[in-house]
Wavefront OBJ file of the C-alpha trace (Angstrom):
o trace
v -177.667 -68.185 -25.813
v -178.683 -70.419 -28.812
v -177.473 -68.003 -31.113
v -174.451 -66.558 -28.941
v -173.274 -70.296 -29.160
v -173.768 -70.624 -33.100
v -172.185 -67.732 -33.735
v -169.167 -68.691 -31.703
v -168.863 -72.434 -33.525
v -169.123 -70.456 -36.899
v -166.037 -68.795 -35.913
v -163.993 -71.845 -34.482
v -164.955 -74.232 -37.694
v -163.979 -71.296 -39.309
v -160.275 -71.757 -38.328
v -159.308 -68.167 -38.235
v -157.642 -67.176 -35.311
v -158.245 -63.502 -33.721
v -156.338 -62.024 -31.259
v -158.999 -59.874 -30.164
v -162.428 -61.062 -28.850
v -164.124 -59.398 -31.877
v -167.535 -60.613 -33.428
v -168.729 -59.734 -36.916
v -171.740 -57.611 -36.533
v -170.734 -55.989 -32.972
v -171.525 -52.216 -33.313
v -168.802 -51.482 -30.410
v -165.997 -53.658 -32.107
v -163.761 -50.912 -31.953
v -163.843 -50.190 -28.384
v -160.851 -50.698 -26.322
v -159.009 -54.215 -25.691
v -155.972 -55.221 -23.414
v -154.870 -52.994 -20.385
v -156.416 -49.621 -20.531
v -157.460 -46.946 -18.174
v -160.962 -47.066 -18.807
v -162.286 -49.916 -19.873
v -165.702 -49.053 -19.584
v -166.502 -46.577 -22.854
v -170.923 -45.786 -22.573
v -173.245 -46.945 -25.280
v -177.038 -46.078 -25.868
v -179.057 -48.399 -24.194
v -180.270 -50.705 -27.259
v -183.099 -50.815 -28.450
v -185.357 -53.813 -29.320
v -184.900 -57.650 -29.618
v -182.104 -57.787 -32.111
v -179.839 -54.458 -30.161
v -180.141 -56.346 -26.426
v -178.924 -59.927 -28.024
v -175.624 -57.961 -29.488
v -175.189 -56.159 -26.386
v -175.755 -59.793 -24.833
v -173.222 -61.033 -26.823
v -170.775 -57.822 -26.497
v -171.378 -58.144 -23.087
v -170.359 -62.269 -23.213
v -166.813 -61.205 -25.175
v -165.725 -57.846 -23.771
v -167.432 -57.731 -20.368
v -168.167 -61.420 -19.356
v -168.252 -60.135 -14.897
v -170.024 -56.745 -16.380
v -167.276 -54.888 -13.866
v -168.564 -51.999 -15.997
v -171.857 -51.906 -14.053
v -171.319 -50.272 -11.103
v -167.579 -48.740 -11.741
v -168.731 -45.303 -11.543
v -171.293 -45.941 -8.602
v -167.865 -48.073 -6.548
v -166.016 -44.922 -6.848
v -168.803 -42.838 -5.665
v -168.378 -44.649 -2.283
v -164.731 -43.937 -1.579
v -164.301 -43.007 1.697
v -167.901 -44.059 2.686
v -168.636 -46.571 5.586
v -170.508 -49.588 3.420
v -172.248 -52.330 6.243
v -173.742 -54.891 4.081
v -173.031 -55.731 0.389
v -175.777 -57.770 -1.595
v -174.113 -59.670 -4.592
v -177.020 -61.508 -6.326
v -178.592 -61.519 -9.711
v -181.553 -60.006 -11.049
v -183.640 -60.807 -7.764
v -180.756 -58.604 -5.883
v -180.762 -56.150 -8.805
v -184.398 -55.396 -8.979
v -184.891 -55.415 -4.553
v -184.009 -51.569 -4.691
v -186.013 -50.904 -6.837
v -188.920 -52.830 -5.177
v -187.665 -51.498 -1.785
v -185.825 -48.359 -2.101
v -185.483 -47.808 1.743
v -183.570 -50.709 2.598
v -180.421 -49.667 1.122
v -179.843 -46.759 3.322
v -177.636 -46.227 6.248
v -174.488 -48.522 4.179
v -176.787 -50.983 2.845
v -175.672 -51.556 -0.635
v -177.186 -53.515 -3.777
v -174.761 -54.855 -6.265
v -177.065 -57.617 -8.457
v -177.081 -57.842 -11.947
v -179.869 -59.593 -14.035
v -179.078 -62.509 -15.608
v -175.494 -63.198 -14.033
v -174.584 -66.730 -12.944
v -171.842 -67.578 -10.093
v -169.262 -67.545 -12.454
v -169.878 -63.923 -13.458
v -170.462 -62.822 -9.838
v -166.783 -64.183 -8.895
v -164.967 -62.974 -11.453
v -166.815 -59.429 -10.216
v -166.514 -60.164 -6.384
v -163.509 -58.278 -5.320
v -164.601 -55.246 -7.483
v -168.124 -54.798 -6.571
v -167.623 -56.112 -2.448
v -164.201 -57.014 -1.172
v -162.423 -53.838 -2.471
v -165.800 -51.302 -0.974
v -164.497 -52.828 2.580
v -168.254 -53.911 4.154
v -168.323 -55.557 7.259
v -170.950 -58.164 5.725
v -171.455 -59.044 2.316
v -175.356 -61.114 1.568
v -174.095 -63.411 -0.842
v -177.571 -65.109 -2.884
v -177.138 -66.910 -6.433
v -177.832 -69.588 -8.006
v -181.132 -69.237 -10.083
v -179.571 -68.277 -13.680
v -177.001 -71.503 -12.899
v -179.680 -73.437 -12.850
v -181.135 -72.043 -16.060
v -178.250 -72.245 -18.197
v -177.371 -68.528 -18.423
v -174.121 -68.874 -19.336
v -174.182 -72.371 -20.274
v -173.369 -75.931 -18.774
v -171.752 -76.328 -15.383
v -171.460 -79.393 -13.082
v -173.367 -78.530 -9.419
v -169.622 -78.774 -8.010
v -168.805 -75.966 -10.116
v -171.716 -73.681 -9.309
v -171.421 -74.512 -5.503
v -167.279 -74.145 -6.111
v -168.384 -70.612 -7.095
v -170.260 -69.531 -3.808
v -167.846 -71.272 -1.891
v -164.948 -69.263 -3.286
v -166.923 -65.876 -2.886
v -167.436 -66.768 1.043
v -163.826 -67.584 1.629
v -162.179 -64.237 -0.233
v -164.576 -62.384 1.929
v -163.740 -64.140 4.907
v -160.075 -63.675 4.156
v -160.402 -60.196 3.964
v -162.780 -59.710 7.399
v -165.853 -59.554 5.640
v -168.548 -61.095 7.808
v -170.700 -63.608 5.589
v -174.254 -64.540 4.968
v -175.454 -66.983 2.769
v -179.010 -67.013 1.273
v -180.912 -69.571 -0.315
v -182.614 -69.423 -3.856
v -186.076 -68.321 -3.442
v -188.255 -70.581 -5.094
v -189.316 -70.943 -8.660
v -191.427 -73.770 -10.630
v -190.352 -73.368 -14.081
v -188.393 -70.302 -16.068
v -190.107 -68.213 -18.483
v -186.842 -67.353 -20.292
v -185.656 -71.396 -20.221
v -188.662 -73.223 -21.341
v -188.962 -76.868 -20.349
v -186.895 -76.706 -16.958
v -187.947 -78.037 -13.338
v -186.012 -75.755 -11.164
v -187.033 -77.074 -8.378
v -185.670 -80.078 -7.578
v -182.002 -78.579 -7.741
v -183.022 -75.349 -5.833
v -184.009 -77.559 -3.058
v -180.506 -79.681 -3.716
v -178.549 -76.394 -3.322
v -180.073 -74.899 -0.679
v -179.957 -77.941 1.463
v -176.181 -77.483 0.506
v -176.076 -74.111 1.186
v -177.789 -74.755 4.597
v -175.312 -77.655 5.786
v -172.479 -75.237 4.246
v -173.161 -72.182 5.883
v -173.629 -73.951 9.728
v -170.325 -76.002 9.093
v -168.137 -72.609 8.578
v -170.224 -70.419 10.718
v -171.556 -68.177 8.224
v -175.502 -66.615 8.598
v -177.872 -68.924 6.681
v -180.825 -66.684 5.803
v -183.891 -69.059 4.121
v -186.380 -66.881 1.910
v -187.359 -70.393 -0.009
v -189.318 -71.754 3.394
v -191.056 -68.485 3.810
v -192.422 -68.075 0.134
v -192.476 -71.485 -1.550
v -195.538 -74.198 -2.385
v -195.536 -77.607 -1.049
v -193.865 -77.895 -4.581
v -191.072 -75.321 -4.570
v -192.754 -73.241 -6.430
v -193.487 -69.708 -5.746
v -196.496 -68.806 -3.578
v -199.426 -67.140 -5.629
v -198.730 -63.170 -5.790
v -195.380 -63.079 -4.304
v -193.879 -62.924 -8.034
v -194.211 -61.637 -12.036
v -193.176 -64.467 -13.369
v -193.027 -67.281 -11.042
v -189.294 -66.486 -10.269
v -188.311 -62.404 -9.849
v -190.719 -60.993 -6.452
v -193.015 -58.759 -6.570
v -193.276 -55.535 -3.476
v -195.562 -58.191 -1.910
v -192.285 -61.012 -2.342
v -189.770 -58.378 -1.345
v -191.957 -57.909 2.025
v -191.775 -61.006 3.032
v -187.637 -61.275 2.334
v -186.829 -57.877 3.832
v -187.109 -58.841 7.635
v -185.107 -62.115 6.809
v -182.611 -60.337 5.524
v -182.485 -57.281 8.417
v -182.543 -60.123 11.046
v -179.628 -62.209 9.180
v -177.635 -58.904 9.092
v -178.452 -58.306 12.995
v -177.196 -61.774 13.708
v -174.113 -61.335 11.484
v -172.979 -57.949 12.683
v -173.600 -59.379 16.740
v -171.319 -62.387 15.742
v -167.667 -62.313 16.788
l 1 2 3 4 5 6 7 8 9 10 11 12 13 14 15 16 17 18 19 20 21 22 23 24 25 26 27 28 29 30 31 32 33 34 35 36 37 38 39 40 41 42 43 44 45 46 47 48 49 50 51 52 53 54 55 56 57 58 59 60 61 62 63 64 65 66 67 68 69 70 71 72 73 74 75 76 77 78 79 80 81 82 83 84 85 86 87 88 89 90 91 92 93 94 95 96 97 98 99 100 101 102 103 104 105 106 107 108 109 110 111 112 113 114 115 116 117 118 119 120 121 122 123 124 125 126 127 128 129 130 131 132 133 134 135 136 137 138 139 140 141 142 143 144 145 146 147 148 149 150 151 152 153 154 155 156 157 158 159 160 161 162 163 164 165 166 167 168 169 170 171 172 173 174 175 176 177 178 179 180 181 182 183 184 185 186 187 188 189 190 191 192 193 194 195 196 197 198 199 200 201 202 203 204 205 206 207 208 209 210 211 212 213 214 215 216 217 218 219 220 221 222 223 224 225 226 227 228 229 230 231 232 233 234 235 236 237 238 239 240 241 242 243 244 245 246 247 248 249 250 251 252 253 254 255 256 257 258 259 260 261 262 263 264
C-alpha cells in the first residue's frame, strides 16, 4: 500500500492529467477501459513479490470491487436455486477451501482476500443480489481495520455493512450478520491492536443486527482469548482459521442460516 500510495502522489505532483487510469510500469496497460463487453481480459497468475504488487496495484486502478473474480463462476449459476450467499474477505474466501462440503446444496462462497467493505459494496449486487439467494452471510471488517485500502472513519466502514444489509433487504434477501472473528495483531500490518475495534464493531454489529431483525451469528465469543485474540490452534497466523477454526464456525453458521430461513 506504501508504495501503491507513492506511486499515485508521483503522478498527482506530477500535474499531468490522464484520462485513463493508467500506471507506468503496468504490464496490462493496454487492456480495455470505459464500457465494454468484457471487461474481464485473463492474465498469468504473477509470479513473485514484485508481479503480485503490480497486479495489486492493477487490481487498485482497473478492478478496485475485483467484479472480475467470480464473473465466469455468476454465470455458471444462471438458472440455479442459490440459498445462502457468503460475502466476506479472505476468511470467507479460504472457508471452501478449508471446508469443501459446506457449500453444497445452494450454499455459495463469494470472499475475496484482502477486500475491505468498500470493495465488497461496490461488488454486492454482482456477486449476491443479482444470483437471487434467499439469505446472503454478510462478515467483514478485518482488512478495514488493517488499512487495506487505506484510511476510513468507523462510520464509514459500518456505513458500508449497513448499506449491503439494506440492498439485500430491499430486494428479499434474508440477512445475517457476522461478527469479526478475533485477531491480536496482523502479520501483514505490523504494529496494530485489532482488538479493541473488533470488539467496538461487533458490539455494533450485535446492537445493529437485533434493532432491524437481521440473524446475528458471533464466531468471536466462540474462538477468542480473554484478550480478543485468537485461541491457540484455531489459526495460521493469528487472524485467517485453520480446519480446526473453520470447525468451530461451521455449526454457527448452519444454525444462523436455520434461524434465518425459519424467519418470516
Amino acid at each position: 500500500m506504501l508504495r501503491l500510495t507513492a506511486v499515485l502522489c508521483a503522478l498527482a505532483i506530477s500535474g499531468v492529467a490522464f484520462a485513463e487510469t493508467k500506471v507506468p510500469g503496468d504490464p496490462h496497460a493496454d487492456d480495455p477501459v470505459g464500457i465494454v463487453p468484457d471487461p474481464c481480459p485473463v492474465h498469468p497468475r504473477p509470479e513473485g513479490d514484485a508481479g503480485w504488487q503490480m497486479w495489486n496495484l492493477h487490481m487498485l486502478t482497473r478492478d478496485f470491487g475485483q467484479l472480475c473474480r467470480y464473473a465466469a463462476d455468476n454465470k455458471s449459476l444462471k438458472g440455479q436455486t442459490v440459498r445462502v450467499v457468503f460475502m466476506g474477505d479472505s476468511i470467507t474466501d479460504n472457508w471452501i477451501n478449508a471446508d469443501p462440503s459446506l457449500f453444497t446444496s445452494g450454499l455459495v462462497d463469494r470472499g475475496i482476500s484482502g477486500q475491505t467493505t468498500a470493495q465488497m459494496l461496490v461488488r454486492f449486487r454482482q456477486d449476491v443480489i443479482a444470483l437471487k439467494p434467499q439469505v446472503v452471510h454478510i462478515m467483514a471488517g478485518t482488512n478495514d481495520i488493517a488499512g487495506n485500502t487505506g484510511a476510513a472513519t468507523m462510520e464509514t466502514v459500518l456505513g458500508h455493512i449497513q448499506s449491503m444489509a439494506e440492498l439485500a433487504r430491499a430486494h428479499g434477501i434474508k440477512v445475517i450478520i457476522a461478527s469479526i472473528p478475533p485477531a491480536g495483531a496482523f502479520p501483514w500490518s505490523p504494529g496494530m491492536t485489532p482488538a479493541p475495534q473488533i470488539a467496538a464493531i461487533n458490539t455494533w454489529l450485535a446492537d445493529y443486527a437485533r434493532a432491524k431483525g437481521f440473524t446475528y451469528v458471533d464466531y468471536h465469543s466462540a474462538m477468542a482469548l480473554p484478550d480478543g485474540a485468537m485461541k491457540a490452534g484455531l489459526s495460521s497466523d493469528g487472524v485467517h482459521p485453520t480446519k480446526e477454526g473453520y470447525a468451530i464456525m461451521r455449526p454457527l453458521a448452519e444454525a444462523a442460516i436455520a434461524r434465518t430461513l425459519g424467519k418470516k
